[in-house]
C-alpha positions as CSV (number, residue, x, y, z in Angstrom):
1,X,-1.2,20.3,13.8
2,X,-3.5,17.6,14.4
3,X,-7.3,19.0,14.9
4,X,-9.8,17.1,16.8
5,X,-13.8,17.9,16.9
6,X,-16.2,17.0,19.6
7,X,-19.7,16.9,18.8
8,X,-22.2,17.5,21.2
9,X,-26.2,17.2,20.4
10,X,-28.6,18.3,24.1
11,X,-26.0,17.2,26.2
12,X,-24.3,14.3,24.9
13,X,-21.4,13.5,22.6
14,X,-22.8,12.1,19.3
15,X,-19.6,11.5,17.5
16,X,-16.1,12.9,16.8
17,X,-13.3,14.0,14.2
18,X,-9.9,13.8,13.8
19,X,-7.6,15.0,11.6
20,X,-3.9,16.1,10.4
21,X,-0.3,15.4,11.8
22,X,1.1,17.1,14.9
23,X,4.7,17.8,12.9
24,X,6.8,17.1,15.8
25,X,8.5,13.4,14.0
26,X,7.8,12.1,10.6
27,X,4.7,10.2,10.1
28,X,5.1,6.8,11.8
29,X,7.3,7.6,14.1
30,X,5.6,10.7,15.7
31,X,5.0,10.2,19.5
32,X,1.6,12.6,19.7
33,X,0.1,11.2,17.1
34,X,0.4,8.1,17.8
35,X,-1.0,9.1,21.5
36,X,-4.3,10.8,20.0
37,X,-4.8,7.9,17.4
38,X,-4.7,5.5,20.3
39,X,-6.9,7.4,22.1
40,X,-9.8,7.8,19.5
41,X,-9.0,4.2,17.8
42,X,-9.6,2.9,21.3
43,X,-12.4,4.5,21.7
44,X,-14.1,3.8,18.6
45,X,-13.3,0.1,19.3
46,X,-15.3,0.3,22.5
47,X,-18.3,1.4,20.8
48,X,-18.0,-1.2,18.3
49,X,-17.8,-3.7,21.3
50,X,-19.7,-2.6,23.5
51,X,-23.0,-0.7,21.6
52,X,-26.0,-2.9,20.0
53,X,-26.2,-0.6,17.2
54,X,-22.9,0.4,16.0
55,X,-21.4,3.9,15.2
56,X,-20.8,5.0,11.6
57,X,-16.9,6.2,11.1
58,X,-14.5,6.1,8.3
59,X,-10.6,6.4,8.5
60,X,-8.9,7.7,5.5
61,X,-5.2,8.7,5.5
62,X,-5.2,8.6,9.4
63,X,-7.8,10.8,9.5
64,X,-10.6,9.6,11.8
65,X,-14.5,10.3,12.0
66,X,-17.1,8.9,14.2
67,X,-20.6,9.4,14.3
68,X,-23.0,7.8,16.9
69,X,-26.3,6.5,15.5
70,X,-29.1,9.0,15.5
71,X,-31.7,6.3,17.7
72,X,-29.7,4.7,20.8
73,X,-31.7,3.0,23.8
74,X,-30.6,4.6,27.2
75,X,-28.0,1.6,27.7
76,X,-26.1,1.9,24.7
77,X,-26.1,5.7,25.3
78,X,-25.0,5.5,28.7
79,X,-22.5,3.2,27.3
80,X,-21.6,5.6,24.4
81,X,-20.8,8.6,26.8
82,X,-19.1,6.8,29.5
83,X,-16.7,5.4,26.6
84,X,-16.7,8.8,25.2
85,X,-16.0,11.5,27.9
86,X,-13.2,8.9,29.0
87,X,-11.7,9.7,25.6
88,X,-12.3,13.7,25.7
89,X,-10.7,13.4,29.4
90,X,-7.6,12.1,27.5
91,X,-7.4,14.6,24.6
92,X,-8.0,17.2,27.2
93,X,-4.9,15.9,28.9
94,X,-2.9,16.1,25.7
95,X,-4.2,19.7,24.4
96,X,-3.2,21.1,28.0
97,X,0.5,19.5,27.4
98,X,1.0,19.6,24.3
99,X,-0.6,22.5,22.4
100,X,1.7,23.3,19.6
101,X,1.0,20.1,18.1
102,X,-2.9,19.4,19.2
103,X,-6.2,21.4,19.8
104,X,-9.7,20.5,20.6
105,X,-12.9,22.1,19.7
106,X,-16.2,21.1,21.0
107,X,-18.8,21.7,18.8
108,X,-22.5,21.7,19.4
109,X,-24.9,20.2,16.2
């Protein structure tokens, strides 16, 4: 099952995880992961785009984690959660679908 976190600090999302295979096709060939990565790669590459100071993240084995900076002007935090409530919007989409092989959590830090 793939696991995804949501991380929420007074009101906005300040970063996200993702891990683990959904089991439904062998890796590479398995349709929801390959949804969920394109949802969170994309996302991470509008930040990277799009904000002044970038996010920290790693990938490691397809595993995913992002982690806005702690200091953002209001701009590039608007930015931040317009790019990332677009991507919970999506996950949500897939958990309600699809949850034998996804779930989210939401996680306040």
């Amino acid at each position: 099952m793939i696991k995804a976190v949501i991380f929420y600090k007074g009101g906005y999302i300040t970063g996200f995880n993702v891990e683990g295979h959904a089991g439904y096709a062998d890796e590479g060939y398995d349709i929801y992961c390959a949804g969920i990565s394109a949802i969170t790669q994309t996302a991470l590459i509008g930040l990277l785009k799009h904000l002044k100071v970038k996010p920290e993240y790693t990938i490691e084995k397809g595993d995913l984690k992002v982690k806005l900076p702690t200091v953002l002007d209001e701009e590039d935090r608007d930015k931040a959660q317009i790019i990332l409530s677009t991507m919970e919007a999506g996950l949500v989409s897939l958990e309600d679908a699809y949850k034998h092989y996804f779930s989210l959590e939401r996680r306040r830090c």
